[in-house]
PyMOL Python script that loads the backbone (N, CA, C, O; Angstrom):
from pymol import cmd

cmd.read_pdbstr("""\
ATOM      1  N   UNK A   1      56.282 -11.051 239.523  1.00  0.00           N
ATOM      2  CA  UNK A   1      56.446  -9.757 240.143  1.00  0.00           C
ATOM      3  C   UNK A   1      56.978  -9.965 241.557  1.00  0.00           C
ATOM      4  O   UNK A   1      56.776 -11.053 242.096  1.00  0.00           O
ATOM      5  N   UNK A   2      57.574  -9.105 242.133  1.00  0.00           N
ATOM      6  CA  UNK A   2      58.888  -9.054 243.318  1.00  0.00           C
ATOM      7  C   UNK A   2      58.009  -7.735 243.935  1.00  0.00           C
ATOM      8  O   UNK A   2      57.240  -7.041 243.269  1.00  0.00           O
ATOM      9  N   UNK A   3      58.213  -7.625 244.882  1.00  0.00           N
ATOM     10  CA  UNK A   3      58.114  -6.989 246.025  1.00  0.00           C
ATOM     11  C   UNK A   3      58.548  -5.626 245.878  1.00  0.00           C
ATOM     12  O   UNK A   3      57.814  -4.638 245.866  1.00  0.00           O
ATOM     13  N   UNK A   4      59.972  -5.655 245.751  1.00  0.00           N
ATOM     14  CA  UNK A   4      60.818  -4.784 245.059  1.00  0.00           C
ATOM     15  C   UNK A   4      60.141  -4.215 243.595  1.00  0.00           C
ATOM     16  O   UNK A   4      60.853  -3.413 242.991  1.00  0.00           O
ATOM     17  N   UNK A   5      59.343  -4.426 243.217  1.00  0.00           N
ATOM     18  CA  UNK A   5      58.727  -3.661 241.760  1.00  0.00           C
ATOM     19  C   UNK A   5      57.287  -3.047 241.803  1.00  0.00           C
ATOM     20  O   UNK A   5      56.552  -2.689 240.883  1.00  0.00           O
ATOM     21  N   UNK A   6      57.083  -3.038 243.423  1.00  0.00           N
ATOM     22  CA  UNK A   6      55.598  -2.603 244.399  1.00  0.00           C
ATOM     23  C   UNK A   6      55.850  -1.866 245.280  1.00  0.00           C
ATOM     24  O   UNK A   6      54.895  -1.269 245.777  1.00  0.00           O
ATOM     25  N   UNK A   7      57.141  -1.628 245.790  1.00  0.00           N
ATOM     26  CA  UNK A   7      57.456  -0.652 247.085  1.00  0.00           C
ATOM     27  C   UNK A   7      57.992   0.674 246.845  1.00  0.00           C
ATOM     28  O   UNK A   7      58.812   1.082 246.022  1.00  0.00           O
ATOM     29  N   UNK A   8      57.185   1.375 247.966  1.00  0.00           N
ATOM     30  CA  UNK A   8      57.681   3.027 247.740  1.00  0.00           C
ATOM     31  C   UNK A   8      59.084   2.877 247.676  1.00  0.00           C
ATOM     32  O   UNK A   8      59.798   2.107 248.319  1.00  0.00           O
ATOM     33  N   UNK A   9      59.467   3.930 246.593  1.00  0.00           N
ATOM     34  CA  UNK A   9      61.260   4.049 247.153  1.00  0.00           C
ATOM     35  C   UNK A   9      61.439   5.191 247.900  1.00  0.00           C
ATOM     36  O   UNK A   9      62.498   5.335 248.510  1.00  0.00           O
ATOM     37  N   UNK A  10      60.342   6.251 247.964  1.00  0.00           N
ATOM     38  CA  UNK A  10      60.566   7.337 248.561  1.00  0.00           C
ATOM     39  C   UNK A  10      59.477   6.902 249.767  1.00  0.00           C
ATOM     40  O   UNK A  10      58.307   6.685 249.453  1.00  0.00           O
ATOM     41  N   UNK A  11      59.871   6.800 250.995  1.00  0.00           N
ATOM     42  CA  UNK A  11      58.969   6.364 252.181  1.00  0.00           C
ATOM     43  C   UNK A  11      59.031   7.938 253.127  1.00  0.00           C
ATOM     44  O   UNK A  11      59.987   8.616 253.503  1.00  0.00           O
ATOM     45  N   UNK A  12      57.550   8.103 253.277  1.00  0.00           N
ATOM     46  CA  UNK A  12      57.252   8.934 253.827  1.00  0.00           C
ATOM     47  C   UNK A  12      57.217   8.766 255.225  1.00  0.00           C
ATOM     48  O   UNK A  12      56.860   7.630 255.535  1.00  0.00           O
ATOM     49  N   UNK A  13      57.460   9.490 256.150  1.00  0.00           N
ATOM     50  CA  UNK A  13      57.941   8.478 257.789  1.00  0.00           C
ATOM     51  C   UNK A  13      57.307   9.844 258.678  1.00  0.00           C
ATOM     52  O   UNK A  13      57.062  10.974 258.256  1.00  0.00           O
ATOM     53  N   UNK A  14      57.163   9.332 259.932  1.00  0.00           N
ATOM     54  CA  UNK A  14      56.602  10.196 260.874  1.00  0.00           C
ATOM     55  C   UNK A  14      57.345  10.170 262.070  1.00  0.00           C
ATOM     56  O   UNK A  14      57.685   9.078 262.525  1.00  0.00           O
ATOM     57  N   UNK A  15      57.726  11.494 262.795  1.00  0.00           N
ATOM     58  CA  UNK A  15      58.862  11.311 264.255  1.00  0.00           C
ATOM     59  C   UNK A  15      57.744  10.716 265.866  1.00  0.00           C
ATOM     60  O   UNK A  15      56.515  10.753 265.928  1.00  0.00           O
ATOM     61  N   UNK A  16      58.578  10.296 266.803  1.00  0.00           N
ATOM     62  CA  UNK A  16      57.637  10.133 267.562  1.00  0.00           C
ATOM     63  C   UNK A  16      56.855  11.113 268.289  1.00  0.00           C
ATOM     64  O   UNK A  16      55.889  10.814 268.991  1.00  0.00           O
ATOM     65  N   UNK A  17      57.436  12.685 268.047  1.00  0.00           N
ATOM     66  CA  UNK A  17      56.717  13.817 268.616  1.00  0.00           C
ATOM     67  C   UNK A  17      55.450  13.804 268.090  1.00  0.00           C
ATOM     68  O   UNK A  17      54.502  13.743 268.874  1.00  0.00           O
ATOM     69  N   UNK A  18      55.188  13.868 266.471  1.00  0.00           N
ATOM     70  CA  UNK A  18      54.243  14.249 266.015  1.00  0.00           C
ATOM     71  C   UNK A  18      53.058  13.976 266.534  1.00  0.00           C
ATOM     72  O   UNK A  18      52.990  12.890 267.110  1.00  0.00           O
ATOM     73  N   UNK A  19      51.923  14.748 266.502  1.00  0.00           N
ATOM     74  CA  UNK A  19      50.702  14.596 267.348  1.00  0.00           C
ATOM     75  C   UNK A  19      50.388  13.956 266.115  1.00  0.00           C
ATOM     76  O   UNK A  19      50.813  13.972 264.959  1.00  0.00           O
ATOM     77  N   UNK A  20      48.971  13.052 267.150  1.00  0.00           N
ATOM     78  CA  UNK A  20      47.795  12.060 266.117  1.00  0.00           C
ATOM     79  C   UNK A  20      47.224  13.345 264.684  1.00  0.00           C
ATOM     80  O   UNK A  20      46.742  13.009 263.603  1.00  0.00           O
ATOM     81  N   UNK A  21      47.417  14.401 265.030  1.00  0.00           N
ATOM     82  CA  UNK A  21      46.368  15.314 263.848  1.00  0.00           C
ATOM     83  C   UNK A  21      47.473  15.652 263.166  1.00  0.00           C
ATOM     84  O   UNK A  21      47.109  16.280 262.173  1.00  0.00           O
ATOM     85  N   UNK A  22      48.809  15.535 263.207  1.00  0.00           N
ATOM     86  CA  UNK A  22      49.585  15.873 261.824  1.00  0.00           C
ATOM     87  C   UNK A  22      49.670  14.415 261.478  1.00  0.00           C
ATOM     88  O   UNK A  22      49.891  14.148 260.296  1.00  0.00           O
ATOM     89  N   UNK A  23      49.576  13.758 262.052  1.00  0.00           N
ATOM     90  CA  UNK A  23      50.417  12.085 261.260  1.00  0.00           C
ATOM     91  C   UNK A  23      49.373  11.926 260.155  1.00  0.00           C
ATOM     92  O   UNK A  23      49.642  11.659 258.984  1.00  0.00           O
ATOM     93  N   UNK A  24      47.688  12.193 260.851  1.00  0.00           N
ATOM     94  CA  UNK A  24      46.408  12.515 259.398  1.00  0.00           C
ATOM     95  C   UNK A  24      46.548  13.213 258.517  1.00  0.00           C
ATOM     96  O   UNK A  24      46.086  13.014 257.394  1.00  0.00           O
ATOM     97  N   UNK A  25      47.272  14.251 258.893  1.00  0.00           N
ATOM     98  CA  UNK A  25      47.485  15.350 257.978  1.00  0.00           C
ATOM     99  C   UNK A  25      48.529  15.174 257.108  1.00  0.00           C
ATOM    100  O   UNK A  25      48.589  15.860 256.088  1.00  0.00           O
ATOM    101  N   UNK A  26      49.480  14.232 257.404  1.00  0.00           N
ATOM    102  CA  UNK A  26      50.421  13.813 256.713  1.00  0.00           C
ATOM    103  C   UNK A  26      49.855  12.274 255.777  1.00  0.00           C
ATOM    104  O   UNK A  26      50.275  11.913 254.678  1.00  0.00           O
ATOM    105  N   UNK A  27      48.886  11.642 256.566  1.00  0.00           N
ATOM    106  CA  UNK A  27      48.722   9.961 255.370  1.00  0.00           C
ATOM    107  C   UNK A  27      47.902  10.501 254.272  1.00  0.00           C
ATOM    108  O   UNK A  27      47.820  10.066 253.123  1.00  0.00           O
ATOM    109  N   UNK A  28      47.115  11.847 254.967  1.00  0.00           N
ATOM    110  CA  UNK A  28      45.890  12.333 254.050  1.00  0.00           C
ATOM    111  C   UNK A  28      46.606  13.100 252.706  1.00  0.00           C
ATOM    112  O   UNK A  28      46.253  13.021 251.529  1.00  0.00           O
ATOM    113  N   UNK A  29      47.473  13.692 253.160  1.00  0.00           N
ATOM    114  CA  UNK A  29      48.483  14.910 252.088  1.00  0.00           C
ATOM    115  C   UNK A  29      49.360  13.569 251.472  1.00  0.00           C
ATOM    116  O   UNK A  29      50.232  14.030 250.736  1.00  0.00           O
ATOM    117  N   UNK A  30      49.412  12.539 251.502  1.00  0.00           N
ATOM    118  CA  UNK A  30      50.617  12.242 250.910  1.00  0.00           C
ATOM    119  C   UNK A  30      49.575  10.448 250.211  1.00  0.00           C
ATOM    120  O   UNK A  30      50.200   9.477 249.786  1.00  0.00           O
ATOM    121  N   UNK A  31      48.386  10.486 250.273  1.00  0.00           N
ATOM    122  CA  UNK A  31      47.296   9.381 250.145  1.00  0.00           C
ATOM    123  C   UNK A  31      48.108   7.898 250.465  1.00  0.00           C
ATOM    124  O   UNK A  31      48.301   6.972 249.678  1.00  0.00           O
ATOM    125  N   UNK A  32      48.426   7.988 251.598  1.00  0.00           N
ATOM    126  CA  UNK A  32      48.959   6.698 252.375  1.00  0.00           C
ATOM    127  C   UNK A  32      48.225   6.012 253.471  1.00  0.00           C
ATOM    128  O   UNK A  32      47.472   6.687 254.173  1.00  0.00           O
ATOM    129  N   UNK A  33      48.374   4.681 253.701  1.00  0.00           N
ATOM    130  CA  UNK A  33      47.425   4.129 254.880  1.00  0.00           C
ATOM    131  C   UNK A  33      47.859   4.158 256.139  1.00  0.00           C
ATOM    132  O   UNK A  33      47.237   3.993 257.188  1.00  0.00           O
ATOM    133  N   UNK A  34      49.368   4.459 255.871  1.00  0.00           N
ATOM    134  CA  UNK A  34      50.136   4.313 257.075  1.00  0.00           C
ATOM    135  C   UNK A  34      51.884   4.836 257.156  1.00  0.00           C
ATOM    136  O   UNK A  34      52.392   5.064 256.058  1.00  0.00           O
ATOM    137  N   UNK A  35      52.348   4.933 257.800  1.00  0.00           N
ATOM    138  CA  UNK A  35      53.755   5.224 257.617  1.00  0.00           C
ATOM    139  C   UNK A  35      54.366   4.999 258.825  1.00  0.00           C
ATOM    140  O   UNK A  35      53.863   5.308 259.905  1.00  0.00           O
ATOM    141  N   UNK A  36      55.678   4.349 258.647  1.00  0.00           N
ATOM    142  CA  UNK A  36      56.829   3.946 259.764  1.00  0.00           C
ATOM    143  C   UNK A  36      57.037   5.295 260.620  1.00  0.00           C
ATOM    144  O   UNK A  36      56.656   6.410 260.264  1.00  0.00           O
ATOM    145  N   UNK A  37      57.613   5.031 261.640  1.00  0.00           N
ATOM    146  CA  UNK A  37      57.309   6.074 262.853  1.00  0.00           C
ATOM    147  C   UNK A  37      59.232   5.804 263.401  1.00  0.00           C
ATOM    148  O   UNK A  37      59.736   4.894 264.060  1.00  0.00           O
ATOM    149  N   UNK A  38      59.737   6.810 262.883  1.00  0.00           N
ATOM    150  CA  UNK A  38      61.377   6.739 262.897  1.00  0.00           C
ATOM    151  C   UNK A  38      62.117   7.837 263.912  1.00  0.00           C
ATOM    152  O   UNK A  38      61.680   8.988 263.916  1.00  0.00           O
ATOM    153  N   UNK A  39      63.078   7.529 264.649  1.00  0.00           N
ATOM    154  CA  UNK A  39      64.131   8.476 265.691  1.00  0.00           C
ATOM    155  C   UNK A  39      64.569   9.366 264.576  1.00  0.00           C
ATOM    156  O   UNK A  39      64.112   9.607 263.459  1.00  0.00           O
ATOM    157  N   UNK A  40      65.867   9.874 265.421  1.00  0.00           N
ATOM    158  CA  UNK A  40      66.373  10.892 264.541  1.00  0.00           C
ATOM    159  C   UNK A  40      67.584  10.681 263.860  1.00  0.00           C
ATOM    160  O   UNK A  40      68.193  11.486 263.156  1.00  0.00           O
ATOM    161  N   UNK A  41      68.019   8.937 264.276  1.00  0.00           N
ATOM    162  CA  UNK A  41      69.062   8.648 263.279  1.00  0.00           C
ATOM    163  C   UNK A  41      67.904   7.684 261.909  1.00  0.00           C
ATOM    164  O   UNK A  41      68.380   6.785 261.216  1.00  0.00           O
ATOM    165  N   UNK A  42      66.635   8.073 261.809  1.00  0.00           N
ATOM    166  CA  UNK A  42      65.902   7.639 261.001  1.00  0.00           C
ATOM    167  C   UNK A  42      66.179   5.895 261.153  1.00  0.00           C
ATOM    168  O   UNK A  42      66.483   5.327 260.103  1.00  0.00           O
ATOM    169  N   UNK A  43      66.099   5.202 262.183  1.00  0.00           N
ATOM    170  CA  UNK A  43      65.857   3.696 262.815  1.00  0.00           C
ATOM    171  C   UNK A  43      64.287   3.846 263.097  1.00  0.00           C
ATOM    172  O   UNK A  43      63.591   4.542 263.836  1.00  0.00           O
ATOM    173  N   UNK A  44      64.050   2.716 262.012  1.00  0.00           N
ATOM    174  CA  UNK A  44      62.210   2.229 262.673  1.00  0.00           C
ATOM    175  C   UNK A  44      62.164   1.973 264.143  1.00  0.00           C
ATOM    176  O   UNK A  44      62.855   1.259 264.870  1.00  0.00           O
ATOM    177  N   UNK A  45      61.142   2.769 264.373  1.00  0.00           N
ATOM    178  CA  UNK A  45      60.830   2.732 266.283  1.00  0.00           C
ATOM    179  C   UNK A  45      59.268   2.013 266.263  1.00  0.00           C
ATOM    180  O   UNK A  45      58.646   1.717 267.283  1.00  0.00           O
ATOM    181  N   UNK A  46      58.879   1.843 265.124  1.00  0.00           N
ATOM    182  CA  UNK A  46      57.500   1.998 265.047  1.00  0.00           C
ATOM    183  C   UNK A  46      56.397   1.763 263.748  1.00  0.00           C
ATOM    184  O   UNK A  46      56.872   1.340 262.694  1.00  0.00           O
ATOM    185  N   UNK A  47      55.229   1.982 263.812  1.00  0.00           N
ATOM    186  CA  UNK A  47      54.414   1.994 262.631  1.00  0.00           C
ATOM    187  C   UNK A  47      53.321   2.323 263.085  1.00  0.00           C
ATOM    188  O   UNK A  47      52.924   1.902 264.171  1.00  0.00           O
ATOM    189  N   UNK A  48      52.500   3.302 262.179  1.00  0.00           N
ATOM    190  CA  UNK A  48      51.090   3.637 262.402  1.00  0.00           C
ATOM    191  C   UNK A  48      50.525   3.973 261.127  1.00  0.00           C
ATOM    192  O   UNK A  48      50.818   4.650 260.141  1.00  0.00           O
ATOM    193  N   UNK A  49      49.387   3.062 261.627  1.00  0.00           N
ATOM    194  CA  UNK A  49      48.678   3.211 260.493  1.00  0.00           C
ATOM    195  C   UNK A  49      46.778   3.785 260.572  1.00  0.00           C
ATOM    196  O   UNK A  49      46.140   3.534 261.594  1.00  0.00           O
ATOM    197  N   UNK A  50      46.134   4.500 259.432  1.00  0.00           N
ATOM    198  CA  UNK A  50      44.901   5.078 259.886  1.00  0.00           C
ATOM    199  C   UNK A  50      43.929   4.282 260.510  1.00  0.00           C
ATOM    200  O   UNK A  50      42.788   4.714 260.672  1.00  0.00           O
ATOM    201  N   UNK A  51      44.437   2.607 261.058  1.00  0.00           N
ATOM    202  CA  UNK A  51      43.360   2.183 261.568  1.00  0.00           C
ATOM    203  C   UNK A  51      43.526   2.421 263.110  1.00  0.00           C
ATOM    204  O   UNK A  51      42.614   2.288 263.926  1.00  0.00           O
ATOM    205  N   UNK A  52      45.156   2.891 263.477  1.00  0.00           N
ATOM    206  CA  UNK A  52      45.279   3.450 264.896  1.00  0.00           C
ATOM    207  C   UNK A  52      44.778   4.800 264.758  1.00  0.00           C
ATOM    208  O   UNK A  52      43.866   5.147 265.508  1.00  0.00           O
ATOM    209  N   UNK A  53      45.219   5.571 263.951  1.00  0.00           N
ATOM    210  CA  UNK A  53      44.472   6.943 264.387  1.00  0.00           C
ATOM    211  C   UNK A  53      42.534   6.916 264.209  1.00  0.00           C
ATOM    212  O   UNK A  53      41.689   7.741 264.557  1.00  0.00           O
ATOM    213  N   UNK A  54      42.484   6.331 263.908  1.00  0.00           N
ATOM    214  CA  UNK A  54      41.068   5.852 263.322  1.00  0.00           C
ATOM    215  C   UNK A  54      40.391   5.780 264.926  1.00  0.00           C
ATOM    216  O   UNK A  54      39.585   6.550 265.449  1.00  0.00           O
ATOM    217  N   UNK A  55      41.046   4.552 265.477  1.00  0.00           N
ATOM    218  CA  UNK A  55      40.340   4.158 266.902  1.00  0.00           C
ATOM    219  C   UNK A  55      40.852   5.091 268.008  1.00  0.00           C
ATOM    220  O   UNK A  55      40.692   4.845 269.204  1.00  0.00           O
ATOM    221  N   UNK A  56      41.281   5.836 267.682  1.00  0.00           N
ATOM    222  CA  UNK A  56      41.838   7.253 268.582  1.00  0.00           C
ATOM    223  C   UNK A  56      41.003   8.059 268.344  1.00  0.00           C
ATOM    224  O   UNK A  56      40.146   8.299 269.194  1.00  0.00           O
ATOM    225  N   UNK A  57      41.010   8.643 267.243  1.00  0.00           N
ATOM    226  CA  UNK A  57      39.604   9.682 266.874  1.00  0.00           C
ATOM    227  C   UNK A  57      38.318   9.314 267.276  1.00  0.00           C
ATOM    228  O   UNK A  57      37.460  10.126 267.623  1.00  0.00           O
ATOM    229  N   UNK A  58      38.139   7.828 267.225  1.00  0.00           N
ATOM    230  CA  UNK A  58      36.686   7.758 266.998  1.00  0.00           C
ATOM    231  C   UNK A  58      37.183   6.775 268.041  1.00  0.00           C
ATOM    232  O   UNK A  58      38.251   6.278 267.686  1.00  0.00           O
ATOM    233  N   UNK A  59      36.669   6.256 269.432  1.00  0.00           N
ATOM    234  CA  UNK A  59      36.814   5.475 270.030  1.00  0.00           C
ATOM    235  C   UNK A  59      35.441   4.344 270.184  1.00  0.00           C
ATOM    236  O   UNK A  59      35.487   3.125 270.352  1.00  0.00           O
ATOM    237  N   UNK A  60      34.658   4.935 270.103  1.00  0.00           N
ATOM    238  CA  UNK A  60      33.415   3.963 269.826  1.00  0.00           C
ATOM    239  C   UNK A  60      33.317   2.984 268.982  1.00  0.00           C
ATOM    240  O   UNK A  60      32.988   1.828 269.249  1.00  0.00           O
ATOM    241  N   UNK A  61      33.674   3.539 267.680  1.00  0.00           N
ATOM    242  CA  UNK A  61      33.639   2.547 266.592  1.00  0.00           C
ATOM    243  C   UNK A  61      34.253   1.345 267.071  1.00  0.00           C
ATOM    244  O   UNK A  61      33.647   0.336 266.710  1.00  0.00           O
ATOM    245  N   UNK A  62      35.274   1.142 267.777  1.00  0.00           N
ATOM    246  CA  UNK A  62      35.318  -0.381 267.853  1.00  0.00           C
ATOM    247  C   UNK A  62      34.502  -1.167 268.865  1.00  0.00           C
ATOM    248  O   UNK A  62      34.335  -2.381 268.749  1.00  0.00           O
ATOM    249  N   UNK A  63      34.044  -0.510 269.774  1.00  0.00           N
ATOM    250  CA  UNK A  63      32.512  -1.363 270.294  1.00  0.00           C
ATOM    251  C   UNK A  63      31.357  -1.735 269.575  1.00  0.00           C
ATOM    252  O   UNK A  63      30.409  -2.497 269.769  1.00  0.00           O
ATOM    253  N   UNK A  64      31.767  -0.879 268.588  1.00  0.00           N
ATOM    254  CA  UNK A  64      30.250  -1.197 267.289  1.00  0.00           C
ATOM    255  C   UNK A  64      30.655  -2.278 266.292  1.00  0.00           C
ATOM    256  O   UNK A  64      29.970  -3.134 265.733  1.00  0.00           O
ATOM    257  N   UNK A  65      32.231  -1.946 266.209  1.00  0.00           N
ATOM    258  CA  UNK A  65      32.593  -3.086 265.144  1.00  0.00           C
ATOM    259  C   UNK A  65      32.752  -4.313 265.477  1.00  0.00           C
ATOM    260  O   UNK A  65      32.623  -5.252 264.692  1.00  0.00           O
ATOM    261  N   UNK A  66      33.145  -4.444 267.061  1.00  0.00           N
ATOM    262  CA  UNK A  66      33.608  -5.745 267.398  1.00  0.00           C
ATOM    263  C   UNK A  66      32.251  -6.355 267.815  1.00  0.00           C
ATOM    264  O   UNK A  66      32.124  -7.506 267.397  1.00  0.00           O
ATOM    265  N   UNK A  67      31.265  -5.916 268.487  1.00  0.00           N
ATOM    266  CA  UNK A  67      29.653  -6.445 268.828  1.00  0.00           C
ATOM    267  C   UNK A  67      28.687  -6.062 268.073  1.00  0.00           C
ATOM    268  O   UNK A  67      27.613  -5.764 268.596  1.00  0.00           O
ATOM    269  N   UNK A  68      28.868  -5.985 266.608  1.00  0.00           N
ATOM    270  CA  UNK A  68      27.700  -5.441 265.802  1.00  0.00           C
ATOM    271  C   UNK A  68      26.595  -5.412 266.246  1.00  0.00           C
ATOM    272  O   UNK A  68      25.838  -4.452 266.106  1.00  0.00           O
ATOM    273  N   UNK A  69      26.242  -6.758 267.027  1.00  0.00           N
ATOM    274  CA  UNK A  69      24.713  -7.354 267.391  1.00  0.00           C
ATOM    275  C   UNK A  69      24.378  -5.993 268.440  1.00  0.00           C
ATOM    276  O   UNK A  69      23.167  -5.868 268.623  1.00  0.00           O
ATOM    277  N   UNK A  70      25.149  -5.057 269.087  1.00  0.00           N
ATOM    278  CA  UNK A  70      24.635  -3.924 269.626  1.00  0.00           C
ATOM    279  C   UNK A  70      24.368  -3.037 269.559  1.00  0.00           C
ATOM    280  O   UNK A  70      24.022  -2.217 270.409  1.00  0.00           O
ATOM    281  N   UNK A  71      24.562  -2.953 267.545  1.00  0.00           N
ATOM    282  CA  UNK A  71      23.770  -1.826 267.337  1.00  0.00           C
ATOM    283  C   UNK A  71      22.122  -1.884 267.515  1.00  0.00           C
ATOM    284  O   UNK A  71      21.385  -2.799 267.150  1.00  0.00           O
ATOM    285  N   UNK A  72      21.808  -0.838 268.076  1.00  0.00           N
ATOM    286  CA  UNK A  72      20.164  -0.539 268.203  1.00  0.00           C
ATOM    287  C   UNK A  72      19.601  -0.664 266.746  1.00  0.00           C
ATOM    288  O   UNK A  72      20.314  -0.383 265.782  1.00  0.00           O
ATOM    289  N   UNK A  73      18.379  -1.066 266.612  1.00  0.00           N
ATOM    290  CA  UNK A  73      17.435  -0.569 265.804  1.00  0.00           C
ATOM    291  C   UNK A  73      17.127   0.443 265.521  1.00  0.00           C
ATOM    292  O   UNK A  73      17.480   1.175 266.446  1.00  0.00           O
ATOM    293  N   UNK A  74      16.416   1.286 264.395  1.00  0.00           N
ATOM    294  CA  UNK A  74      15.771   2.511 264.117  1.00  0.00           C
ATOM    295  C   UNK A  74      14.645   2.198 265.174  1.00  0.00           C
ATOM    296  O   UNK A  74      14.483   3.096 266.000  1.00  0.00           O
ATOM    297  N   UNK A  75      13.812   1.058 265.305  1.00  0.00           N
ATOM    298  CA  UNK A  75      12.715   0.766 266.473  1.00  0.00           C
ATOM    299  C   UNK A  75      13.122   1.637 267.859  1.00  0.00           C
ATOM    300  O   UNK A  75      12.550   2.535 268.477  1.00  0.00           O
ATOM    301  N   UNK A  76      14.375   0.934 268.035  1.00  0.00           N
ATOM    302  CA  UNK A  76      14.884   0.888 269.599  1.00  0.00           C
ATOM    303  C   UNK A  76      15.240   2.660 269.420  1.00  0.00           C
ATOM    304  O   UNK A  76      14.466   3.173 270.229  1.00  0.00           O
ATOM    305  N   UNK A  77      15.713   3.331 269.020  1.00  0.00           N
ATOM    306  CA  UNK A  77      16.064   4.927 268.573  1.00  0.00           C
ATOM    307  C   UNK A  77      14.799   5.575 268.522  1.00  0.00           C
ATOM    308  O   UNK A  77      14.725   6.758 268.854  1.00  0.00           O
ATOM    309  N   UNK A  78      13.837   4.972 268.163  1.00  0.00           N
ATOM    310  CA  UNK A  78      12.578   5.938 268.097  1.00  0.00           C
ATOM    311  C   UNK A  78      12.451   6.487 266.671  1.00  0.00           C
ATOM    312  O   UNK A  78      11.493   7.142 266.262  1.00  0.00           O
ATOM    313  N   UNK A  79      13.461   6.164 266.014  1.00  0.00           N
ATOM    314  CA  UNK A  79      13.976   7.379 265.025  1.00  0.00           C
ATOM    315  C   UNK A  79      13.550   6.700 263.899  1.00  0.00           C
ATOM    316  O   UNK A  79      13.805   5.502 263.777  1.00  0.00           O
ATOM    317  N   UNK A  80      12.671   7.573 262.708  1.00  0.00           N
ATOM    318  CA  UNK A  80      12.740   6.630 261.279  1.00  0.00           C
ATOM    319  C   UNK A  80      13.786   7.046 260.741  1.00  0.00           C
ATOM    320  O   UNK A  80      14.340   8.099 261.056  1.00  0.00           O
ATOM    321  N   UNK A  81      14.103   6.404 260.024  1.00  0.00           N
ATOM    322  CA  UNK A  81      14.842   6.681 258.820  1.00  0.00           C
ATOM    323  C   UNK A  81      14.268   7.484 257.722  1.00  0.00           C
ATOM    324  O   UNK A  81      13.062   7.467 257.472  1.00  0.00           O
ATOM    325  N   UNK A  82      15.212   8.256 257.001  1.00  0.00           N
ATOM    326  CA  UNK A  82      14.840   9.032 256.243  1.00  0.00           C
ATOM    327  C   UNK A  82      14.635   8.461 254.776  1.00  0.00           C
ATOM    328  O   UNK A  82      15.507   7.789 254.226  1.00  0.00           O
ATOM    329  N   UNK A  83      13.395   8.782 254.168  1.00  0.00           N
ATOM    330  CA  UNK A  83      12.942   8.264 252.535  1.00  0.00           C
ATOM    331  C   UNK A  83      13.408   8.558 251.369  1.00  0.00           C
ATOM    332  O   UNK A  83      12.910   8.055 250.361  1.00  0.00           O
TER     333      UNK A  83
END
""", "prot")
cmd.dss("prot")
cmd.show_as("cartoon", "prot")
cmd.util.cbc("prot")
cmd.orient("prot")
């Protein structure tokens, strides 16, 4: 198997105007992880994919992901967990 017998032929692409909440609205409507980010003579300028809009939306998550060891305890929270 070739490369060529795995790739979109119809590539869904995003301009550089588009805000972070349509480019979601576009990987989400079209179930993609990511899509090339093209001018207006359609030349790749770019690529984004939901793990950039991901750490845009949610900016914390990567302090949690990159130092796991800082997540708190349910102890340290006070908080039980639910049964």
């Amino acid at each position: 198997m070739k490369v060529k017998d795995l790739m979109y032929k119809h590539v869904i692409s995003l301009r550089p105007d588009n805000t972070y909440e349509e480019a979601v609205k576009i990987l989400y409507k079209n179930d993609i992880a990511g899509a090339p980010v093209v001018d207006e003579e359609d030349n790749i300028i770019g690529y984004v994919s939901e793990k950039d809009l991901f750490r845009i939306l949610y900016p914390v998550t990567e302090t949690i992901t990159s130092t796991p060891r800082t997540i708190p305890t349910w102890k340290k929270w006070k908080i039980r967990p639910r049964k």
